[in-house]
C-alpha positions as CSV (number, residue, x, y, z in Angstrom):
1,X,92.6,91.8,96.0
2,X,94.6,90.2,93.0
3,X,97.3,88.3,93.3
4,X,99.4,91.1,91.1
5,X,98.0,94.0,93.5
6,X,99.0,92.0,96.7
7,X,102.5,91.6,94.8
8,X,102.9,95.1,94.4
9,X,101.7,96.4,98.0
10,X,103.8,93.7,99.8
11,X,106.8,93.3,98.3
12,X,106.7,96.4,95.4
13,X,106.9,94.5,92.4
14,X,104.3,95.2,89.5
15,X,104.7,91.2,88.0
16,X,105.2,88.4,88.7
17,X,108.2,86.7,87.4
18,X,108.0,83.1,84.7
19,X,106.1,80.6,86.6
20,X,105.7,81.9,90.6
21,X,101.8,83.2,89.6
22,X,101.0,79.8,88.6
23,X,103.0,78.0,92.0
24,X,101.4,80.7,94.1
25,X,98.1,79.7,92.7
26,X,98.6,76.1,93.2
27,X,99.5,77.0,96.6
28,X,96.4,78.6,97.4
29,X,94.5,76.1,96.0
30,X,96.0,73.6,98.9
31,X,97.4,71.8,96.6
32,X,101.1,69.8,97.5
33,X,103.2,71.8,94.7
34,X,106.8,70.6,93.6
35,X,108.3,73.6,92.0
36,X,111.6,74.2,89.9
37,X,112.9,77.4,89.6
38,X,116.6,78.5,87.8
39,X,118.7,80.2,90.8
40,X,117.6,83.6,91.3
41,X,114.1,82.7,89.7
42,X,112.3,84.3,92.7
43,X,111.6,81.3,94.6
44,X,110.6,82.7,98.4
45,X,107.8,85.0,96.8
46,X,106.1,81.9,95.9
47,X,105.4,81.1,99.6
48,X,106.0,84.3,101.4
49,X,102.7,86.4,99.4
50,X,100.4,83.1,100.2
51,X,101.8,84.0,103.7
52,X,99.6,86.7,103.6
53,X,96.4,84.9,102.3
54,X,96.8,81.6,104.0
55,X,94.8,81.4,107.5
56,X,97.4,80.3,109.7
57,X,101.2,80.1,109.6
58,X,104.1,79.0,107.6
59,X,106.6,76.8,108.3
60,X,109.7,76.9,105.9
61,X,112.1,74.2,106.3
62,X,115.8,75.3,105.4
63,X,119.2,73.7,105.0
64,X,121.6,76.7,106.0
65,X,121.5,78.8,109.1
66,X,122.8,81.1,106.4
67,X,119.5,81.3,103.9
68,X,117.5,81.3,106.8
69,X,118.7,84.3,108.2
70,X,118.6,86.0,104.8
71,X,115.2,85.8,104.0
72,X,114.0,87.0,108.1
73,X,116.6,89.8,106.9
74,X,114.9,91.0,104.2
75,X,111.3,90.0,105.4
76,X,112.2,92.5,108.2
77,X,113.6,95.2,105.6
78,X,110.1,95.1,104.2
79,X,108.4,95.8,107.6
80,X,107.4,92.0,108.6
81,X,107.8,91.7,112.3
82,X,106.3,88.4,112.5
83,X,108.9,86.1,111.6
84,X,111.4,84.1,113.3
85,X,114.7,81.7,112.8
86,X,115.2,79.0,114.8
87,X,118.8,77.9,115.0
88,X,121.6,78.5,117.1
89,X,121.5,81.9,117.0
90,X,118.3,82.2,118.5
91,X,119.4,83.7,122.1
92,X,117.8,81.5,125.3
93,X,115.2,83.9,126.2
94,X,114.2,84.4,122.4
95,X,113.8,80.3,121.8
96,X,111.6,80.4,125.4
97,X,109.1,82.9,124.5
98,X,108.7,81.4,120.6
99,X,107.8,77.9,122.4
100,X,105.5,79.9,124.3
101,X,103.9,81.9,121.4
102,X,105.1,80.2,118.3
103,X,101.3,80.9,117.0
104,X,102.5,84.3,116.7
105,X,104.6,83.9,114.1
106,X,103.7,84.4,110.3
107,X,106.9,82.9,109.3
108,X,108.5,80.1,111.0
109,X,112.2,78.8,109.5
110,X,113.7,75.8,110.9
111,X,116.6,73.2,110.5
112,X,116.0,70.1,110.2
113,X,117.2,69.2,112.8
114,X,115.5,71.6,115.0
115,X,112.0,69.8,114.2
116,X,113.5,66.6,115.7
117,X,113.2,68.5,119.3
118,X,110.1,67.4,121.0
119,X,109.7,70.6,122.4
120,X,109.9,72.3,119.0
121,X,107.3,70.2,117.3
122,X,104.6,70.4,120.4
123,X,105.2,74.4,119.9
124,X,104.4,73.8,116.2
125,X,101.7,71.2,116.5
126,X,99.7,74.1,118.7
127,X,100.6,76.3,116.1
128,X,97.9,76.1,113.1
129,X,100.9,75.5,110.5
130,X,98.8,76.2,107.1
131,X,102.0,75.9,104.8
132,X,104.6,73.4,104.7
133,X,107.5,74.3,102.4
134,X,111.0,72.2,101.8
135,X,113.4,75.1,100.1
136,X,116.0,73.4,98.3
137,X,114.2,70.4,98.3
138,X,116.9,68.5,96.1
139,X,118.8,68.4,99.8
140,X,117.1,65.5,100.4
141,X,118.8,63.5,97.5
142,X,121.8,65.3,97.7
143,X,122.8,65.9,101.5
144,X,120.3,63.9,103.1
145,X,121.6,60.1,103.1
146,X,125.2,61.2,104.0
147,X,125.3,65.1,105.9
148,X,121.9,65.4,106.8
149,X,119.4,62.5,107.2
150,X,116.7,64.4,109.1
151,X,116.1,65.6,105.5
152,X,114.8,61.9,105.1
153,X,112.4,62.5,108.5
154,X,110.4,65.4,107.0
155,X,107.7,63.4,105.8
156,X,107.1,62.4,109.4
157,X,107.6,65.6,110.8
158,X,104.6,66.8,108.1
159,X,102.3,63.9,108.9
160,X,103.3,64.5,112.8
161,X,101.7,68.3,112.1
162,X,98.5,67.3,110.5
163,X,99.2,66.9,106.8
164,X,99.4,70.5,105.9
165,X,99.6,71.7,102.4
166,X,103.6,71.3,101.0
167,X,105.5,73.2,98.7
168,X,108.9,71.8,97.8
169,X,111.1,74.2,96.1
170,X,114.8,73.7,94.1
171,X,116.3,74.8,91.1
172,X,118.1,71.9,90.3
173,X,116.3,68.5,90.2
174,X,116.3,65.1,87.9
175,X,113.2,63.0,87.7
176,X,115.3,60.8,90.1
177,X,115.2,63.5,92.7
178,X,111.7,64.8,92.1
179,X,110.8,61.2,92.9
180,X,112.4,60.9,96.2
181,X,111.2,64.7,97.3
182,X,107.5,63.1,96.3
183,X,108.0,59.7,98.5
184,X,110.2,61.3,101.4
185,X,107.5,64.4,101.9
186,X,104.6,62.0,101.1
187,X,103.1,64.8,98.4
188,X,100.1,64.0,97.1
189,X,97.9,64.4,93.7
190,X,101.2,66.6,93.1
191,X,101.3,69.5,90.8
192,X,104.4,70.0,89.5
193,X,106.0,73.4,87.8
194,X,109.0,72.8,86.4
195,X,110.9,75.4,84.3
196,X,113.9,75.7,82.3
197,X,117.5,75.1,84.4
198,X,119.2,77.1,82.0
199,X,120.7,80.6,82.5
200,X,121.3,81.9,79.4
201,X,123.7,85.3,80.4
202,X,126.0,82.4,82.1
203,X,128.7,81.7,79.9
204,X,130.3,78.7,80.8
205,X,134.2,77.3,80.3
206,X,135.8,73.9,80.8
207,X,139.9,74.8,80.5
208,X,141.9,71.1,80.7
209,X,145.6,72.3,81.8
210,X,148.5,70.3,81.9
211,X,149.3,70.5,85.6
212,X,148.4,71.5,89.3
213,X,151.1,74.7,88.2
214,X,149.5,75.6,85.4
215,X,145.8,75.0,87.0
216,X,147.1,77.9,89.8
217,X,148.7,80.0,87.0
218,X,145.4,80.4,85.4
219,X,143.4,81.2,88.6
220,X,145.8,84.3,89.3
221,X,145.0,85.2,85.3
222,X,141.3,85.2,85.7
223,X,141.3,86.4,89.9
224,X,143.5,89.5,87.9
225,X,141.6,90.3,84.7
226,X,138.1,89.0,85.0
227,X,135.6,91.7,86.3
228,X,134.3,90.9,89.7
229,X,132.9,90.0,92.0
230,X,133.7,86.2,91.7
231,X,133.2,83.0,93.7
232,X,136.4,80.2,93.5
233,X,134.8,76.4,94.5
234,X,137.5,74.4,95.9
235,X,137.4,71.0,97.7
236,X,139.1,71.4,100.8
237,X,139.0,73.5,103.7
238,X,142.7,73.6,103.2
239,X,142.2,74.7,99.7
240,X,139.9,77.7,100.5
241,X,142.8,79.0,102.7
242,X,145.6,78.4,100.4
243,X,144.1,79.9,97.6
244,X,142.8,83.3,99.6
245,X,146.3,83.7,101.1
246,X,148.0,83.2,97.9
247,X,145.9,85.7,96.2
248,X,146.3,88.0,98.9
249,X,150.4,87.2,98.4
250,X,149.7,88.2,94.8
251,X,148.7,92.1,96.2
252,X,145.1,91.0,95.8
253,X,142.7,93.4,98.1
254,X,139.1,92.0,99.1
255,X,140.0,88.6,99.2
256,X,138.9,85.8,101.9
257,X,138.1,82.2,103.0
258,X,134.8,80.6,103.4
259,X,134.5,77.4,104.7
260,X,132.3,75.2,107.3
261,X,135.4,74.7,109.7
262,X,135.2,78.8,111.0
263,X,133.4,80.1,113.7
264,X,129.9,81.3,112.9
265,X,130.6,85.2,113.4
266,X,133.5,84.8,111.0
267,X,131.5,83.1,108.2
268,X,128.4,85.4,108.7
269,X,131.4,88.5,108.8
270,X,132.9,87.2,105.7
271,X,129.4,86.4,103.7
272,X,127.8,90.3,104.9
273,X,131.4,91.7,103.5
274,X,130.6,90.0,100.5
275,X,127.0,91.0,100.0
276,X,128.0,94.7,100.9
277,X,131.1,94.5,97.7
278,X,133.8,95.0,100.5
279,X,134.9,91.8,99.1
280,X,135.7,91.1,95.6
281,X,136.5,87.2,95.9
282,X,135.5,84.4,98.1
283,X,137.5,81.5,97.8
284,X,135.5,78.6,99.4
285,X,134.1,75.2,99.9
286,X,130.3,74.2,98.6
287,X,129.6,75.5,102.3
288,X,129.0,79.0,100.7
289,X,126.5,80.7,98.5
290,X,123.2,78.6,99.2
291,X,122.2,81.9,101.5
292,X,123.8,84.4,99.9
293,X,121.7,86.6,97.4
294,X,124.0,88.7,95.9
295,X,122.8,90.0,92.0
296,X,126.2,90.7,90.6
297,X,128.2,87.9,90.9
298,X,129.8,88.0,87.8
299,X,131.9,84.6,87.1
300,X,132.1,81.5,89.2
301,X,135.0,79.5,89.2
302,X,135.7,75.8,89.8
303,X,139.4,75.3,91.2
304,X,138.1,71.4,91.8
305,X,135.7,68.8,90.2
306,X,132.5,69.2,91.5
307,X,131.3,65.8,92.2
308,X,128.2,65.8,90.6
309,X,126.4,67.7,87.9
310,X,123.2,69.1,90.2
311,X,126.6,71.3,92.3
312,X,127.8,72.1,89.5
313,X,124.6,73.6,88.4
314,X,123.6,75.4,91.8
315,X,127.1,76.8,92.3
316,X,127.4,78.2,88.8
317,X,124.0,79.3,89.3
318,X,125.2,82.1,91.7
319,X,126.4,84.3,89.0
320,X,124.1,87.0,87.0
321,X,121.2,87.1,89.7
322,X,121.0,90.6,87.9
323,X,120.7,88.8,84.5
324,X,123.5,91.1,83.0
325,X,126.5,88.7,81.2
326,X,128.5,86.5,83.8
327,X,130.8,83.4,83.2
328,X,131.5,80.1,84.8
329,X,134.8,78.7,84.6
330,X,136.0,74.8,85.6
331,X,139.7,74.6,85.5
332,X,140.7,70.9,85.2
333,X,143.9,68.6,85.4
334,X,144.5,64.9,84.4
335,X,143.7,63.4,88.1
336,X,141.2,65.5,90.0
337,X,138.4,63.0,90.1
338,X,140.9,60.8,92.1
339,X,140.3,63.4,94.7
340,X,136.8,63.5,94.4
341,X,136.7,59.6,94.3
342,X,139.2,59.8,97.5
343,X,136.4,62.4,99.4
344,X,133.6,60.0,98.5
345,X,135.3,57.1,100.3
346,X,135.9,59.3,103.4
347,X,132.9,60.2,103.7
348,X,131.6,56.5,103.8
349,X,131.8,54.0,106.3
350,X,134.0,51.0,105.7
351,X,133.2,47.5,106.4
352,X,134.8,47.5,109.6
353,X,133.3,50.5,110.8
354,X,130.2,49.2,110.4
355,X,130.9,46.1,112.4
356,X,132.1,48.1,115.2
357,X,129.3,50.6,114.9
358,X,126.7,47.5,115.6
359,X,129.4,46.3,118.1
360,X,129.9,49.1,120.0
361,X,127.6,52.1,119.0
362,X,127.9,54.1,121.9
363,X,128.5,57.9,121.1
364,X,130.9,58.1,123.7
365,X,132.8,55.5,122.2
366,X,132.6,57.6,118.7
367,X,136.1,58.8,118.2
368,X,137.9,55.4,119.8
369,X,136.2,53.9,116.3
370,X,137.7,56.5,113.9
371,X,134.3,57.3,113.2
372,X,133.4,61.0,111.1
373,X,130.3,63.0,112.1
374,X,129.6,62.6,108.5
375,X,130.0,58.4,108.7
376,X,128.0,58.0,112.4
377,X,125.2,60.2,111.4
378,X,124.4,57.8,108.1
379,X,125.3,55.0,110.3
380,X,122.6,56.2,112.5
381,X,120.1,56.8,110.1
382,X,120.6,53.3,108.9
383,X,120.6,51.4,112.0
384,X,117.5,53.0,112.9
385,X,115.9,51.6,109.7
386,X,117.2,48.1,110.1
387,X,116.0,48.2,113.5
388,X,113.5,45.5,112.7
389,X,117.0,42.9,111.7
390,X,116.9,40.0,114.7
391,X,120.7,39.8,114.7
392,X,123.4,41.8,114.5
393,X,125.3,40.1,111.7
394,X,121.8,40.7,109.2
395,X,122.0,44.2,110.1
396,X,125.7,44.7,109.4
397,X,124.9,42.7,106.1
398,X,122.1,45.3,106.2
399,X,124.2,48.6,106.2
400,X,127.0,47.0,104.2
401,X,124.3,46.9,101.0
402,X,122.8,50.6,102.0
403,X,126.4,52.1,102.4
404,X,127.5,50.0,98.8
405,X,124.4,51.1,96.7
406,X,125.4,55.0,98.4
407,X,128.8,54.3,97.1
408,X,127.7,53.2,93.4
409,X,125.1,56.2,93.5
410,X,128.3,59.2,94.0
411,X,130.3,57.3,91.4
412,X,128.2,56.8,88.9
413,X,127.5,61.2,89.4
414,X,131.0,61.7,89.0
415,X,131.2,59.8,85.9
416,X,128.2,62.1,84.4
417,X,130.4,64.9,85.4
418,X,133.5,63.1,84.1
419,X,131.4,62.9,80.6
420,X,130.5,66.7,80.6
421,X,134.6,67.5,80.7
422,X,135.6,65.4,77.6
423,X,132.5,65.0,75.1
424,X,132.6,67.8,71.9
425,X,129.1,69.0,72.1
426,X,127.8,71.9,73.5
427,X,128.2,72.5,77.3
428,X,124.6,74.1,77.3
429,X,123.2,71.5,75.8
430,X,124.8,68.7,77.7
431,X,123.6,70.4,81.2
432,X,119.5,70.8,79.9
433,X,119.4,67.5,78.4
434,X,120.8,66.0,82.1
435,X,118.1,67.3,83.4
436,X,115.1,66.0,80.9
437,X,114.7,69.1,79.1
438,X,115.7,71.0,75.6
439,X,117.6,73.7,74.6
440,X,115.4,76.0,72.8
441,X,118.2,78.8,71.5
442,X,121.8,79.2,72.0
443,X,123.0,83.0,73.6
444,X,125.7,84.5,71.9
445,X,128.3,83.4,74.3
446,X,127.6,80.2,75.1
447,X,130.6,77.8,75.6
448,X,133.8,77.3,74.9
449,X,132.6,74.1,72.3
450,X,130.7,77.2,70.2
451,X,130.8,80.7,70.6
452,X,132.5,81.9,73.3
453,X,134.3,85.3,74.2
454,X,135.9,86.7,77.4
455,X,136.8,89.9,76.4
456,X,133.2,91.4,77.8
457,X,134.3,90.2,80.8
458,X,137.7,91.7,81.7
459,X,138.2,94.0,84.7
460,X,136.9,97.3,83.8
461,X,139.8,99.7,86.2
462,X,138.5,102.5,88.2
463,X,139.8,103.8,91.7
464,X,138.1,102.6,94.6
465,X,139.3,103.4,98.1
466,X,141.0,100.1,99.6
467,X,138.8,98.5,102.3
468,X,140.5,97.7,105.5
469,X,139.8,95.2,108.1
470,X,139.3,96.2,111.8
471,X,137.7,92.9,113.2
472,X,135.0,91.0,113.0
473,X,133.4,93.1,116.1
474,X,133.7,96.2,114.8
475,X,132.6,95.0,111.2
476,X,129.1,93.2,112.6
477,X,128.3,96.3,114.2
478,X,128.7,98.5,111.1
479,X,127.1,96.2,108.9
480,X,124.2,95.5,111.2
481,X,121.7,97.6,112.7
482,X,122.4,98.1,116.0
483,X,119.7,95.6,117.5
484,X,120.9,92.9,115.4
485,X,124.4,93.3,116.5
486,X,123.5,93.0,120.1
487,X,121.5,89.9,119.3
488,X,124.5,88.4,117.7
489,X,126.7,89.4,120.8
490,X,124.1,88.6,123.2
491,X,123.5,85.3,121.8
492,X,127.6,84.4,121.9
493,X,127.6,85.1,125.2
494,X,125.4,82.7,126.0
495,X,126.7,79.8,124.6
């Protein structure tokens, strides 16, 4: 059968979209593929349909609990009954029987973290794992070193299941990142398929106001006139709830929070109201949209400095999934990459941190240290490589250079994003050529440093009856089939 027939009797489309043929081709040719795709570009076909030539399963590796559940949603919208998730809402009984007959599965997601279990990776090493695929593959650049560092262990975890066949997929990526994907998953004789980052129907706006007033003045202008449904970034969890409420204040219906700090059933509540357009705006932290593939997003806007160009890219990226005109929108004041500089340095260790984590690094001793999850997991990470150090003063001196070059890496990031604010040339322009590519043409709204007009995106009025809340319960169930509601509940209870 041809790939294009396969396509359409699997998944009902008739083509394949710019560059997944050739990835999916590459694929089945058991080559290790690095891929970039723009967001929306269609990236799970390229390992689902070889999920169906392959002998053997695939393992997908993913970053949000989130994503993950996504794609088994829609995998099991299309009649696939042979996938899984595993994360935490996998109830007991479910996570016994997958170690039991992980085999069985077509589709395997994972954490991480998950795949450091010993349990987890015995099930998968007696599963015949034909596929393995990194989504959002710049993760391991971006998150892994700080949030994440199992990102850094994949590689192992890979050669520790035989060396299959990797795909590493992202949609934003510099030759610095595609390098460490390449090293940390130990890809070999690589073939790489990388495709314009640009998203032509995004219009994009930097707006420099004069004040932290002025900055919230113009966020209740565009939340008012600009046609939804629309995504605000902020930098706080604090943020994401001062914002909502004071839209909310402003008589604003469909408005919430989103933000790593909730309960699970509220964010997956709050990201399902979104997807089913009970929700008009989300105002949150960079903890949303990774998992959520909604087409008709149609602006994106950045209350806070993103602190490096690569989020910028992926959060604006959310908008026009349907490819009709959307708009992104920064809003900036003298000052705010103080507060990103202030949230790198938090996130870091400091020199005596370090001394007492070499000291005294017993987890029970954790919070007597003033020690972040965020700071002990890189501390971890790093005292694991510098395990080899004979005394304790090299391997402070050790993690003291590791954490430094960290620190140097995020500011010098910021100050590329610092640059994209202030130069005069083209905003387009200035994101491609960050990224080691070329602007080939210009859409007619394209930034506000050429042509640029907001008028096609105003709120278009038309009466809609007024959604009301009645608890996140009661909203599960009705979004949910049934069975997956009980799963949810089930699984709560047993925690």
């Amino acid at each position: 059968m041809h790939l294009e027939q396969l396509l359409e009797k699997t998944f009902g489309y008739r083509t394949f979209r710019l560059g997944q043929k050739e990835i999916i081709e590459d694929v089945l040719g058991k080559y290790d593929v690095l891929a970039m795709l723009p967001t929306g570009g269609g990236k799970s076909i390229c390992y689902q349909l070889p999920g169906y030539v392959l002998g053997g399963n695939v393992l997908i590796v993913s970053p949000l609990v989130s994503l993950m559940e996504d794609q088994v949603q829609q995998l099991r919208m299309r009649g696939e009954k042979r996938v899984i998730a595993l994360n935490s809402f996998l109830p007991d009984e479910m996570k016994k029987a997958a170690l039991a007959n992980l085999r069985y599965f077509r589709f395997i997601y994972a954490s991480p973290e998950i795949l450091q279990s010993p349990l987890w990776l015995q099930a998968l090493k007696k599963a015949a794992i034909a596929l393995f695929v990194v989504d959002e593959a710049h993760c391991i650049s971006q998150w892994g070193p700080d949030f994440r560092p199992d990102f850094l262990k994949l590689g192992m975890i890979r050669a520790q299941l035989g060396h299959p066949p990797c795909l590493a997929l992202t949609a934003t990526a510099t030759p610095e990142v595609m390098n460490d994907v390449i090293e940390t998953l130990q890809l070999t004789n690589v073939r790489k398929h990388i495709y314009p980052v640009d998203r032509q129907n995004i219009a994009i706006q930097v707006e420099c106001v004069a004040s932290a007033d002025e900055k919230l003045e113009r966020l209740l202008y565009y939340a008012k006139t600009l046609q939804g449904p629309g995504i605000i970034y902020v930098s706080s969890r604090q943020w994401a709830e001062t914002l909502a409420r004071k839209l909310q204040a402003e008589g604003m219906e469909g408005v919430a929070y989103y933000h790593g700090g909730m309960d699970p059933e509220q964010r997956m509540l709050v990201q399902q109201q979104f997807l089913c357009d009970q929700l008009q705006i989300v105002c949150c932290t960079n903890a949303f949209g990774m998992g959520v593939n909604k087409e008709n997003v149609r602006y994106v806007l950045h209350f806070h400095l993103p602190g490096q160009m690569e989020a910028y890219v992926q959060e604006i990226g959310r908008a026009g999934r349907d490819g009709k005109n959307s708009l992104a929108i920064l809003l900036y004041t003298h000052g705010d990459e103080d507060m990103v500089q202030s949230l790198i340095e938090a996130e870091l260790p400091t020199e005596e941190q370090i001394r007492l984590f070499v000291e005294h690094g017993s987890s029970a001793l954790r919070s007597m240290l003033g020690i972040s999850d965020v700071q002990w997991r890189l501390l971890q990470y790093l005292f694991e490589k510098e395990a080899s150090a004979h005394t304790a003063e090299e391997i402070v001196a050790n993690l003291r250079e590791a954490i430094d070059r960290r620190r140097k890496w995020k500011r010098k990031k910021l100050e590329q994003m610092r640059l994209f604010l202030f130069r005069p040339s083209c905003r387009r322009e200035q994101i491609v050529s960050y990224f080691h590519q070329s602007l080939t043409n210009k859409p007619e709204n394209c930034c506000d440093r050429c042509t640029f007009s907001l008028e096609s995106y105003r709120l278009k009025r038309h009466d809609e009856p007024a959604w009301t809340f009645c608890g996140w319960e009661e909203e599960l169930k009705r979004i949910f089939r049934n069975e997956e509601y009980t799963w949810i509940k089930g699984n709560k209870s047993n925690r």
